[in-house]
C-alpha positions as CSV (number, residue, x, y, z in Angstrom):
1,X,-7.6,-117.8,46.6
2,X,-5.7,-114.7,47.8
3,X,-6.7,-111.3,49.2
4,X,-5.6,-107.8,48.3
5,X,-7.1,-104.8,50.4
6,X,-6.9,-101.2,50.5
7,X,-5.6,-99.7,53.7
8,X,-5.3,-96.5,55.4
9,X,-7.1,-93.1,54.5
10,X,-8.1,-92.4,51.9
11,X,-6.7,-88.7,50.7
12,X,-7.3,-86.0,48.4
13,X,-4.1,-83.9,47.0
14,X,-2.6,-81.7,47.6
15,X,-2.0,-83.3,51.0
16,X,-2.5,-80.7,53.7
17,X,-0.9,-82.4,56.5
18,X,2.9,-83.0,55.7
19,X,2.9,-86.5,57.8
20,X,-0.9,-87.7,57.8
21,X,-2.1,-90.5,59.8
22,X,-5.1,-92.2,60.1
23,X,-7.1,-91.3,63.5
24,X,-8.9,-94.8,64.8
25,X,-11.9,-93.7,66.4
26,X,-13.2,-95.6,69.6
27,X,-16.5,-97.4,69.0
28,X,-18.3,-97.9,71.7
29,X,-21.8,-100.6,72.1
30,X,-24.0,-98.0,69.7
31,X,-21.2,-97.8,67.1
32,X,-20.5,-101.5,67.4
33,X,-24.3,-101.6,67.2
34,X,-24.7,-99.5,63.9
35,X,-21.6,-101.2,62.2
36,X,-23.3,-104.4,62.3
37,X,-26.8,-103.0,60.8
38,X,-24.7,-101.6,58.4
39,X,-23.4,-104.8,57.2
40,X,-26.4,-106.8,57.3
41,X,-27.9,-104.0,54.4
42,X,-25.0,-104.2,52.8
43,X,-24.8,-108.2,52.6
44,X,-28.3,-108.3,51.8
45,X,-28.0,-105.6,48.6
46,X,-25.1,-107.2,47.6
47,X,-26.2,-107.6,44.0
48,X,-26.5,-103.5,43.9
49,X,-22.9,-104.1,44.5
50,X,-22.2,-106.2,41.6
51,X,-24.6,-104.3,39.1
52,X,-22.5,-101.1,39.8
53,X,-18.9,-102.8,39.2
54,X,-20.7,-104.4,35.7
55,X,-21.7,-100.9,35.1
56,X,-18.1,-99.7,35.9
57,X,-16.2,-101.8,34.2
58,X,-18.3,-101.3,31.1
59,X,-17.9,-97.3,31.5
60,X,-14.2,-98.1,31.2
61,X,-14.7,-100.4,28.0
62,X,-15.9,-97.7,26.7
63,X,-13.6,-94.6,27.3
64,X,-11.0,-97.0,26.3
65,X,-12.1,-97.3,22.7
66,X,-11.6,-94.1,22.0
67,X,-7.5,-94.3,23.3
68,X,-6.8,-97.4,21.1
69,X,-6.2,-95.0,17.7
70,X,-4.2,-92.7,19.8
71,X,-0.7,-92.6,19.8
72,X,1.8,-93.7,22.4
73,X,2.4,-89.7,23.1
74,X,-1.6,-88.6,23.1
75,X,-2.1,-91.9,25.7
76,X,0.9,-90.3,28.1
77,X,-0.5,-86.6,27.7
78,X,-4.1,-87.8,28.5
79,X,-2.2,-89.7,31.6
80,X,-0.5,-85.9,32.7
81,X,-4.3,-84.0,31.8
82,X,-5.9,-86.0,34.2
83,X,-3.9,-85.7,37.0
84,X,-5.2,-81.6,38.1
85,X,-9.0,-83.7,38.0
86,X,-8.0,-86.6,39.8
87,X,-6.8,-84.4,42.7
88,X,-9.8,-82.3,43.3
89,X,-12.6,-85.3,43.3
90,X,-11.1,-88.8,42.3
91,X,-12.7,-90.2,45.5
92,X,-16.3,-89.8,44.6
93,X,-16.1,-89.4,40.7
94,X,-17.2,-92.7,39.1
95,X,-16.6,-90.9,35.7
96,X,-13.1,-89.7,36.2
97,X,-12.3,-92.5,37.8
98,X,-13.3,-94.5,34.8
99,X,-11.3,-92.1,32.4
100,X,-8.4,-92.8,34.4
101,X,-9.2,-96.7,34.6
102,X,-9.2,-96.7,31.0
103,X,-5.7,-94.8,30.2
104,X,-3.9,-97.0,32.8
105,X,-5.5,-100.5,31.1
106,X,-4.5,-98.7,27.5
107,X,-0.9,-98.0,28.9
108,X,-0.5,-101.7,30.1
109,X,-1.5,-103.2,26.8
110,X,1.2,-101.6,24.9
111,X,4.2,-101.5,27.4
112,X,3.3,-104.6,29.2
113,X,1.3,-106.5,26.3
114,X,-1.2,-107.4,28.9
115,X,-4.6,-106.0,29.1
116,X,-6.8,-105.7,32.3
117,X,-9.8,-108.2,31.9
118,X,-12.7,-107.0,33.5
119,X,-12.6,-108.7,36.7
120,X,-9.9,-107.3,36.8
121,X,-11.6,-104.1,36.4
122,X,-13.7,-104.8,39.0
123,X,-11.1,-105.3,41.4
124,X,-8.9,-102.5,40.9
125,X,-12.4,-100.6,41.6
126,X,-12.8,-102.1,44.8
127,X,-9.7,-101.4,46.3
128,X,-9.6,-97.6,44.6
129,X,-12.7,-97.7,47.1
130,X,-11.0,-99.0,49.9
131,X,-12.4,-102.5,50.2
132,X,-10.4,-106.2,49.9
133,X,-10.9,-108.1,46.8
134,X,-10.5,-111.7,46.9
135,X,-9.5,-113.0,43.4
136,X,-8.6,-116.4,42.2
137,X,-4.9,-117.6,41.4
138,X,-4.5,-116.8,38.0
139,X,-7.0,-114.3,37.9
140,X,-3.7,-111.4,38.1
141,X,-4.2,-109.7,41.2
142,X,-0.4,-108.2,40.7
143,X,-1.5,-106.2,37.1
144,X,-5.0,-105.5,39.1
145,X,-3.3,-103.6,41.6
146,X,-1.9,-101.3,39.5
147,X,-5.2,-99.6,38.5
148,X,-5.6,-98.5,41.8
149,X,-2.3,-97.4,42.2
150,X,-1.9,-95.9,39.1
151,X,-5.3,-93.8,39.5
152,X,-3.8,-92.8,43.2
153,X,-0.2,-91.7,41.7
154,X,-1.9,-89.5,39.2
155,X,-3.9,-87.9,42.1
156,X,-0.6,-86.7,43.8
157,X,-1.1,-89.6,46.3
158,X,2.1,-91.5,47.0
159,X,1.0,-95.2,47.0
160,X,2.5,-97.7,49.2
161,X,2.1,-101.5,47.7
162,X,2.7,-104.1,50.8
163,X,4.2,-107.6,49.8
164,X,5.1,-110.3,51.6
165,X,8.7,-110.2,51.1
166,X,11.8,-108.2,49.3
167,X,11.3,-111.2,46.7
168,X,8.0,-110.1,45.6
169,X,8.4,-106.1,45.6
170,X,11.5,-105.9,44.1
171,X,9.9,-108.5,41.4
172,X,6.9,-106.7,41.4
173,X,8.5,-103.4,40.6
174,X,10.8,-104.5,38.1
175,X,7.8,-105.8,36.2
176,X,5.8,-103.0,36.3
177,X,8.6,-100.0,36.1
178,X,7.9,-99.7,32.5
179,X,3.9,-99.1,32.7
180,X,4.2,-96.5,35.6
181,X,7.0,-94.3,33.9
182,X,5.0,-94.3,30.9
183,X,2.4,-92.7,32.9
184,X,4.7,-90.3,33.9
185,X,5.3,-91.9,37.1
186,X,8.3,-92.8,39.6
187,X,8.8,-96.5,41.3
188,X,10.5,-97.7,43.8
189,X,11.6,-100.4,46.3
190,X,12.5,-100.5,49.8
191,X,14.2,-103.6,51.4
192,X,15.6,-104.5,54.2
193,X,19.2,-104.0,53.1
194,X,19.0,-100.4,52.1
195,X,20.7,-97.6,53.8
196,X,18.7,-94.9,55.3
197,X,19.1,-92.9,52.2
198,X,18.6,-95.4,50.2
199,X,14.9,-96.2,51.2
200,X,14.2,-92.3,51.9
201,X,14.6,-91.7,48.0
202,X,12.9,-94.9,47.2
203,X,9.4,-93.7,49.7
204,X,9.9,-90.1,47.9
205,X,8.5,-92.0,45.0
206,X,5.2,-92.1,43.7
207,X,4.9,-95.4,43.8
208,X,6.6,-97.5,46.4
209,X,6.8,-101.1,46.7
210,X,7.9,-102.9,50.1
211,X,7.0,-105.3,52.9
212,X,5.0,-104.9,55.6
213,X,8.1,-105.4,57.6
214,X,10.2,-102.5,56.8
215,X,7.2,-100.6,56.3
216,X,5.9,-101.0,59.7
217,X,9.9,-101.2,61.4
218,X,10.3,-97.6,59.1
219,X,7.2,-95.9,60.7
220,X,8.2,-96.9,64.1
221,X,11.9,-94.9,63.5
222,X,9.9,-91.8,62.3
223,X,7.4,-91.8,65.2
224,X,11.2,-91.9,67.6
225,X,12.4,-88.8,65.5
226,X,9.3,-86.9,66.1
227,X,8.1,-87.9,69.6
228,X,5.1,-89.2,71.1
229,X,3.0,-86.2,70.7
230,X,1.2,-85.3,67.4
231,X,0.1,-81.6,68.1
232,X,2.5,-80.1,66.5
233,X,3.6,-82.6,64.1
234,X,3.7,-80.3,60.7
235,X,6.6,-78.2,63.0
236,X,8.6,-81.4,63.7
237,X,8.4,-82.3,60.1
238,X,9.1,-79.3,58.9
239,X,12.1,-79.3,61.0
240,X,13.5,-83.0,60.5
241,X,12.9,-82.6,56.8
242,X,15.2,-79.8,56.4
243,X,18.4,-82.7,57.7
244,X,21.4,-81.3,59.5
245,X,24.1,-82.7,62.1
246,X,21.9,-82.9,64.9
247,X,18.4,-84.0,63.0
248,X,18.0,-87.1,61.3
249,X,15.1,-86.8,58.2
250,X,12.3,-88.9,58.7
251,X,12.1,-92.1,56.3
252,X,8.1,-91.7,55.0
253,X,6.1,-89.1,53.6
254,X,3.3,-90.3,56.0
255,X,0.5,-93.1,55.9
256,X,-1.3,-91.9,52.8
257,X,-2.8,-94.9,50.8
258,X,-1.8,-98.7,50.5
259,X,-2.4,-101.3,48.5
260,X,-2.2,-105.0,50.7
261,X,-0.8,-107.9,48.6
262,X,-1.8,-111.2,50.6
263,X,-3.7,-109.1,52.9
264,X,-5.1,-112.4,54.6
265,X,-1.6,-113.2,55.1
266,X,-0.3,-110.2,56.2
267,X,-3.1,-108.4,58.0
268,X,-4.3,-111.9,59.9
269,X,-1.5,-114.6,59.9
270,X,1.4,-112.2,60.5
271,X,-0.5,-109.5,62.8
């Protein structure tokens, strides 16, 4: 089996802070305390948990029959209607959520010939919510990613996907170029080998796929071009955005929302 997981905030758009990241709040024995009741319900109701992701992906089966007698154009201008929604309430909106479900899994069937199954459904779901799904091999993890980060990319959210290697995001990207630019979206891939212009234009995308490596390596050259202190972060970004002779840009537009491939691998094994 293999794990993918949401990580990091997640964000509505328009983004109001130009570099956001996540604020890790410290827990002390009542937290700790509370956390653990917490989990206990939410073990014990698990099958509420499983009713609502039937009940999801069913909602999506059925906004999606109504796309298949559209056209390739009317699928890609339902994609561009539902971004203005998606960015005022696709965290909380089950519905919306579902419409957009259903346009990405419509999209995939005719660029990529492969249709999201429901567990599949279910798992794109999960990590839209920002919890880990553990799926089977075979059971496509790769094309269940993209539901989430479709969904996200339509919200104005720029998506991060983690692999485990340059191998696996350039493949990754290359295979899936074709769905996201139907939706209207941009992809791209940041390696190790890239120059710094090279990987700026490639996190400026809506989509970007890269390892945890450079992604972590990336953020830690930002944080030296803006200093240790976050106060005034909007004016340092402002001002290293902008380039010249004596300011070097900052790589990332922030930490807004990623999608862990392998997360066992990479969040545990490699931590």
């Amino acid at each position: 089996m293999s794990e993918i997981a949401h990580a990091g905030p997640v964000l509505r758009a328009p983004l109001c802070d130009p570099y956001p990241e996540r604020d890790w709040p410290q827990s002390g024995p009542l937290d700790k305390a509370a956390a653990a009741a917490v989990a206990t319900v939410l073990t014990r109701f698990d099958g509420l948990s499983r009713r609502r992701l039937n009940a999801f992906a069913a909602r999506v089966a059925k906004a999606g029959g109504a796309l298949e007698a559209l056209s390739d154009a009317e699928v890609q201008a339902g994609a561009h209607a539902l971004r203005a929604p998606l960015r005022r309430g696709w965290t909380t909106d089950d519905a919306m959520t579902a419409d957009a479900f259903a346009v990405v899994r419509e999209a995939s069937a005719r660029v990529l010939g492969l249709k999201h199954f429901d567990v599949q459904v279910m798992g794109g779901y999960a990590l839209l919510r920002g919890m880990a799904a553990e799926m089977d091999t075979g059971e496509g993890k790769t094309l269940t990613a993209t539901l989430a980060a479709a969904t996200a990319a339509l919200a104005g959210t720029p998506v991060h996907v983690v692999t485990v290697n340059d191998y696996l995001a350039a493949r990754d990207a290359a295979d899936l170029r074709p769905l996201y630019e139907f939706l209207g979206l941009t992809v791209g891939v940041v390696s190790s080998d890239l120059s710094e212009d090279e990987k700026r234009a490639a996190y400026g995308c809506d989509v970007t796929y890269c390892t945890n490596k450079d992604l972590a390596f990336d953020y830690l050259r930002d944080r030296l071009v803006l200093g240790q202190r976050s106060g005034n972060l909007r004016l340092k970004v402002a001002r290293y955005s902008r380039g010249g002779a004596a300011a070097r840009p900052v790589l990332l537009r922030g930490l807004h929302f990623a999608i862990v491939d392998e997360a066992d691998s990479i969040l545990i094994d490699e931590a």
